[in-house]
TORPA-4810 file (N, C-alpha, C, O; in nm, 3 decimals):
<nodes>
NODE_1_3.645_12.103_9.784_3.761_12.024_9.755_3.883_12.110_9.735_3.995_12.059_9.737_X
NODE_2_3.867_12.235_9.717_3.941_12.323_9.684_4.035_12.332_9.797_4.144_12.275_9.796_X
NODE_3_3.992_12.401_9.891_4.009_12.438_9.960_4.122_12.351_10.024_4.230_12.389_10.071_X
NODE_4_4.082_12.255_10.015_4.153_12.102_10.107_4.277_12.138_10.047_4.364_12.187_10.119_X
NODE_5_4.302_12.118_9.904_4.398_12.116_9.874_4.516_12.240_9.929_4.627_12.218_9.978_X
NODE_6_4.465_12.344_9.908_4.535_12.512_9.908_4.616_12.482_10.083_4.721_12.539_10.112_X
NODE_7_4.542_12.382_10.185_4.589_12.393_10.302_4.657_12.300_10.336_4.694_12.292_10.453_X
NODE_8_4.694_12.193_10.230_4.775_12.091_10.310_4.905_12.147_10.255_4.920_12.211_10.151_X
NODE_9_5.006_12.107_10.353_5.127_12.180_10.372_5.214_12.079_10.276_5.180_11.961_10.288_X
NODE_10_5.330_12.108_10.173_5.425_12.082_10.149_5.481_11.941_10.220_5.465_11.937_10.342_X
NODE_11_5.541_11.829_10.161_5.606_11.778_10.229_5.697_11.871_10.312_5.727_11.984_10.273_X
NODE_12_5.750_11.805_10.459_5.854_11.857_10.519_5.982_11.780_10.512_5.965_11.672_10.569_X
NODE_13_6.082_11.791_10.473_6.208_11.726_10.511_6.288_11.781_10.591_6.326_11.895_10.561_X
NODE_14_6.349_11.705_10.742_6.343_11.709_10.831_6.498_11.728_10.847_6.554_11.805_10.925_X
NODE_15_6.553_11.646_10.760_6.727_11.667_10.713_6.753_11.736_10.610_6.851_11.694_10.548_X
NODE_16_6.689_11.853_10.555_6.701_11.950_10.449_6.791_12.028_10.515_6.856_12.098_10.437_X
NODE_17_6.827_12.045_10.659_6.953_12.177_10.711_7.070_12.073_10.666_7.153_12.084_10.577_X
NODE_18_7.052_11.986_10.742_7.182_11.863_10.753_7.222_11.838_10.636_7.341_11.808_10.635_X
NODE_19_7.156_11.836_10.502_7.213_11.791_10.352_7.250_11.923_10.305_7.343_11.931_10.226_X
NODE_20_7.170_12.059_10.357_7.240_12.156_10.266_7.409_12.175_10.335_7.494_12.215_10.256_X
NODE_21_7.450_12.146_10.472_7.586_12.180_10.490_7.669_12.075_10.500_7.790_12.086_10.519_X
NODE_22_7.593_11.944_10.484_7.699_11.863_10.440_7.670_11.775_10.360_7.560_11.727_10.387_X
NODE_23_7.724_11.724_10.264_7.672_11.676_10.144_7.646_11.509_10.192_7.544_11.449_10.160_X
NODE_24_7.703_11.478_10.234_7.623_11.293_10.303_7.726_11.292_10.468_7.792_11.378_10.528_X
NODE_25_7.689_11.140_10.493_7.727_11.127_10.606_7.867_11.007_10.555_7.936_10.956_10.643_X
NODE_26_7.892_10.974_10.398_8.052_10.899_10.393_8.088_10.998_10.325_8.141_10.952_10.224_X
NODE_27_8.090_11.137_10.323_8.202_11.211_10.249_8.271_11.289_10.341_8.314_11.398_10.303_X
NODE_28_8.291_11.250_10.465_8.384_11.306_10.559_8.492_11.230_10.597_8.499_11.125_10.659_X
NODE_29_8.592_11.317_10.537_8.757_11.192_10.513_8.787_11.221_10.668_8.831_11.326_10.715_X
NODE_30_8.748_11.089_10.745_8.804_11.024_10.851_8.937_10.974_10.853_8.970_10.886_10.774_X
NODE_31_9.059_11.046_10.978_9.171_10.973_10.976_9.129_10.885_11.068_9.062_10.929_11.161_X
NODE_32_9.159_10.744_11.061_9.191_10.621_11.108_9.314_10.632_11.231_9.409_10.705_11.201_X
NODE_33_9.319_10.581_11.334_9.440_10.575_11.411_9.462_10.436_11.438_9.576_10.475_11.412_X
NODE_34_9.469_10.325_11.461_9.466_10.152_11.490_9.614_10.151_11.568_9.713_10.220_11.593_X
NODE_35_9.566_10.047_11.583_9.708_9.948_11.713_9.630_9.852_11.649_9.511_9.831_11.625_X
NODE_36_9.798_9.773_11.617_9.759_9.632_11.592_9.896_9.567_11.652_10.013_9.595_11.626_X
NODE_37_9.840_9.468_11.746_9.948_9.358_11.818_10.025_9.270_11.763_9.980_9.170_11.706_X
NODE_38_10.154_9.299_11.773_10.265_9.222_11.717_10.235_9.097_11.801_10.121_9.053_11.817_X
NODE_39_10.379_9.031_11.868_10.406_8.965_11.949_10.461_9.026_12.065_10.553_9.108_12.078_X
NODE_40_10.349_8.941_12.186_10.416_8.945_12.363_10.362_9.096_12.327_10.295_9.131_12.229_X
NODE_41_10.408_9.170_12.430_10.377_9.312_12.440_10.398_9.436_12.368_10.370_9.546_12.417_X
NODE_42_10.456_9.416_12.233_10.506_9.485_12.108_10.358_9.480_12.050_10.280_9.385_12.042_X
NODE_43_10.339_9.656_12.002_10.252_9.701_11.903_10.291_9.806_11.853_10.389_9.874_11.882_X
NODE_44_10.181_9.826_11.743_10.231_9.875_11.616_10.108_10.003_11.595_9.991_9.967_11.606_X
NODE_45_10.129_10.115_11.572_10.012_10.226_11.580_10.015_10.295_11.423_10.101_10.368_11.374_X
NODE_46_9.878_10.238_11.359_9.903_10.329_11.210_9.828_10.411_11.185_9.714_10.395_11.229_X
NODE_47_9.851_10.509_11.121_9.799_10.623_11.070_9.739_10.649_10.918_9.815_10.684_10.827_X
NODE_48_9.599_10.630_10.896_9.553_10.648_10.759_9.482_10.713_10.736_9.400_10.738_10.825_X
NODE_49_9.466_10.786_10.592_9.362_10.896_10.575_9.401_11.016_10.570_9.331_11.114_10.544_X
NODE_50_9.535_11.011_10.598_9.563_11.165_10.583_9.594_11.227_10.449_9.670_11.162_10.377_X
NODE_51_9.555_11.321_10.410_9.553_11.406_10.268_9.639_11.385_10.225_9.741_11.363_10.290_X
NODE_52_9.631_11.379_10.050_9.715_11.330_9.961_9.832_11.464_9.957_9.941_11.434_9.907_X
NODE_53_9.816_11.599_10.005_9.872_11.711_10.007_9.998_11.748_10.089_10.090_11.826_10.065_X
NODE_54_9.965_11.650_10.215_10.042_11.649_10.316_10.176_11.574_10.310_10.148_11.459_10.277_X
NODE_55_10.328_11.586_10.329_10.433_11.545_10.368_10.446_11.421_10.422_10.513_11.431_10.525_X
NODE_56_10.421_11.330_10.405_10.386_11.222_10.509_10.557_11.190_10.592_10.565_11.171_10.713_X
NODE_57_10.673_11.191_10.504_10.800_11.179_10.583_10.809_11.287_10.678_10.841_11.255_10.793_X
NODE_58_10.777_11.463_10.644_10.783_11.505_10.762_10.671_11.540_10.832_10.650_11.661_10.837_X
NODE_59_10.581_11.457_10.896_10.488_11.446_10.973_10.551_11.343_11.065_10.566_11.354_11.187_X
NODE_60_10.596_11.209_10.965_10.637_11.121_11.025_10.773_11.163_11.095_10.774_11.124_11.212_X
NODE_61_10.854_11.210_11.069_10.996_11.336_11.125_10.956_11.325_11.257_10.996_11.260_11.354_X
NODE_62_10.829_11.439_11.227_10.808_11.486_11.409_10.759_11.424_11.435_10.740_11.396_11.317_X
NODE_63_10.692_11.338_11.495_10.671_11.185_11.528_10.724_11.123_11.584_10.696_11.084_11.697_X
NODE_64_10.811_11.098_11.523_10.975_10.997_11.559_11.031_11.056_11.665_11.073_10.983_11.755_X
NODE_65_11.045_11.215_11.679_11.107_11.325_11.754_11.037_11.310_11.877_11.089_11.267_11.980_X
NODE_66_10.937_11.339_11.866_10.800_11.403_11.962_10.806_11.263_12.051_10.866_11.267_12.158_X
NODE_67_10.745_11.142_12.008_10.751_11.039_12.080_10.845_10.962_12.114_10.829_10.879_12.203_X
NODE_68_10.938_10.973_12.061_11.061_10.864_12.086_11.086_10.751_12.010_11.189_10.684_12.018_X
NODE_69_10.982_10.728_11.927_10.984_10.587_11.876_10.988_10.635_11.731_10.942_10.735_11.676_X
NODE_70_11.105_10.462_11.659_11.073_10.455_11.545_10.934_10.457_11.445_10.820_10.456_11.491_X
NODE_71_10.964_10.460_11.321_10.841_10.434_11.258_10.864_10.469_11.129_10.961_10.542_11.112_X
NODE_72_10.789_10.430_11.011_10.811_10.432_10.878_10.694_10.453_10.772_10.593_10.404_10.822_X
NODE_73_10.670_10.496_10.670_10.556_10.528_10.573_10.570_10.374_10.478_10.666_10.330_10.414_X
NODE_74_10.405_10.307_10.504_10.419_10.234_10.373_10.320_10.223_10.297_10.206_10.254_10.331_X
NODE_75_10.357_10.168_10.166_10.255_10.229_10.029_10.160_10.106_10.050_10.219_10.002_10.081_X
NODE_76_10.022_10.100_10.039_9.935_10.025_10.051_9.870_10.040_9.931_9.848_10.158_9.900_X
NODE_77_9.833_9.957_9.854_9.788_9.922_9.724_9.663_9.983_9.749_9.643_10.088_9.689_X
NODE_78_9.563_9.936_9.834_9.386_10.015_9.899_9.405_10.145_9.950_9.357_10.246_9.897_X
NODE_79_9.455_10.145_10.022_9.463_10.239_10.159_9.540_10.343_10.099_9.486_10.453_10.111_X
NODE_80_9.648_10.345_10.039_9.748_10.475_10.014_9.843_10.450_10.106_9.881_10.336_10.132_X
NODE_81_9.896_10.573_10.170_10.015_10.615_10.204_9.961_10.591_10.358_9.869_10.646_10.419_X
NODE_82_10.063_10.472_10.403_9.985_10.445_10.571_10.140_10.463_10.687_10.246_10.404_10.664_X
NODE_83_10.119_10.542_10.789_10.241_10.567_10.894_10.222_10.468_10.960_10.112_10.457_11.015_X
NODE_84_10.325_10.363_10.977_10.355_10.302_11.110_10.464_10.343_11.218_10.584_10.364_11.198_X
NODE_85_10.381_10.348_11.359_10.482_10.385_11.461_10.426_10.243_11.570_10.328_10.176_11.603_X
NODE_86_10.624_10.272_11.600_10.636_10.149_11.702_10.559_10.178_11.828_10.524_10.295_11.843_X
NODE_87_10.534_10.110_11.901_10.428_10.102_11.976_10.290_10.168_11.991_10.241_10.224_11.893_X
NODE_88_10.219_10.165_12.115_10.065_10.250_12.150_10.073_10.407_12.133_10.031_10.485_12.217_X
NODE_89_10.103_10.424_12.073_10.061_10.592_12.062_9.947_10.636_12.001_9.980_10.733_11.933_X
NODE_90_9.839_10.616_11.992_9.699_10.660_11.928_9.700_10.790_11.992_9.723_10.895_11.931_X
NODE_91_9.667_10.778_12.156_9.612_10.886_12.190_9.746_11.029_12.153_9.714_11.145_12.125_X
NODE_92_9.900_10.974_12.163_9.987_11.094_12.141_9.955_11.103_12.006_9.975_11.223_11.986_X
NODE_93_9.907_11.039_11.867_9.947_11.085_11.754_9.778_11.205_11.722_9.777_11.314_11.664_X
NODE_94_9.645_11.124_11.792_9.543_11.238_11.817_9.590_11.365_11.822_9.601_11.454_11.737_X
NODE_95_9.616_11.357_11.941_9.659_11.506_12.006_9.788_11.538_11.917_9.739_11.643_11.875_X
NODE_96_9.882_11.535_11.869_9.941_11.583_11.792_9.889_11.630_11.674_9.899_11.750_11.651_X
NODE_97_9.832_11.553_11.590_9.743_11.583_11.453_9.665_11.687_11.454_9.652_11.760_11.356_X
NODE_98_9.589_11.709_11.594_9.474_11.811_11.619_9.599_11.945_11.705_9.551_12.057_11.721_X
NODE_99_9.692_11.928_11.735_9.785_12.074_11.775_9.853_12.121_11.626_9.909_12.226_11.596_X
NODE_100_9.830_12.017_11.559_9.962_12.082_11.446_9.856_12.134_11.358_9.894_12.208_11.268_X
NODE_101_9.722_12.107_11.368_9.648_12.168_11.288_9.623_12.080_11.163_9.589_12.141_11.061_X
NODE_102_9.633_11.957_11.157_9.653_11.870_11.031_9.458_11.794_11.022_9.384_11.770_10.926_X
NODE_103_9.446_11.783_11.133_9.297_11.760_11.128_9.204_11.782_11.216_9.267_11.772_11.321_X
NODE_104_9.104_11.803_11.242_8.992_11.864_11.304_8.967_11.743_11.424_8.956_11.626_11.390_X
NODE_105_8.962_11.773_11.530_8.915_11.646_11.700_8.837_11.560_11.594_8.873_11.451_11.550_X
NODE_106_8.740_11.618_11.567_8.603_11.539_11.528_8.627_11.464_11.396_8.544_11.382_11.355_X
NODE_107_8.704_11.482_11.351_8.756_11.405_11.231_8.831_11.255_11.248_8.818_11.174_11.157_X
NODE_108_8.906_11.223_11.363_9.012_11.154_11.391_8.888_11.025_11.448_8.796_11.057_11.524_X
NODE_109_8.905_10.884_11.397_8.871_10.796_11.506_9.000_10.687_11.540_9.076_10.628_11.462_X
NODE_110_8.995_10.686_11.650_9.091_10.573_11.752_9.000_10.449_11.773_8.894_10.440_11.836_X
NODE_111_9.075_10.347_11.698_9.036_10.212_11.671_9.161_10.138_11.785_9.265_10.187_11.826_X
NODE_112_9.102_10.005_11.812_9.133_9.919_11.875_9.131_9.895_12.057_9.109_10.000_12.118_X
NODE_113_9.147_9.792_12.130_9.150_9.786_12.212_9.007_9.826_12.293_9.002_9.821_12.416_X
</nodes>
């Protein structure tokens, strides 16, 4: 009976690499990108999630610059500090966020449509 015991192996856990380098799978602060449809062909592209550390007027600055279009920061009671820009720009505000160095490709998801 001895014996039996001395040779059965340890449980294995199979996600023991995956939990030691990242602590779960909801503690990765995802920025949000959305389009949400006004009226007729007018939309609206917002930006949430971005660090409490960050400038949000001058992010939003170059923004305004970079794309052409208006847009404004507003305070959301849930959400925090959320950018709206006038029209579809998801994919330009991606690729901007990930050149300026503000967040990682793999971090960003593009919602809607």
């Amino acid at each position: 009976m001895s014996e039996f015991d001395t040779n059965i192996p340890t449980a294995f856990d199979p996600f023991a690499e995956a939990n030691a380098e990242d602590s779960g799978a909801g503690t990765k602060e995802y920025v949000h990108v959305r389009i949400q449809q006004r009226n007729g062909r007018k939309s609206l592209t917002t930006v949430q999630g971005l660090k409490k550390e960050y400038s949000y007027s001058k992010i939003l600055k170059d923004l305004k610059k970079e794309f052409c279009c208006n847009g404004t920061v507003v305070q959301d009671p849930e959400l925090g500090q959320v950018i709206q820009l006038q029209g579809d720009q998801r994919k330009n505000v991606s690729t901007f966020l990930v050149q300026a160095g503000i967040v990682k490709k793999e971090n960003i998801k593009i919602h809607g449509f």
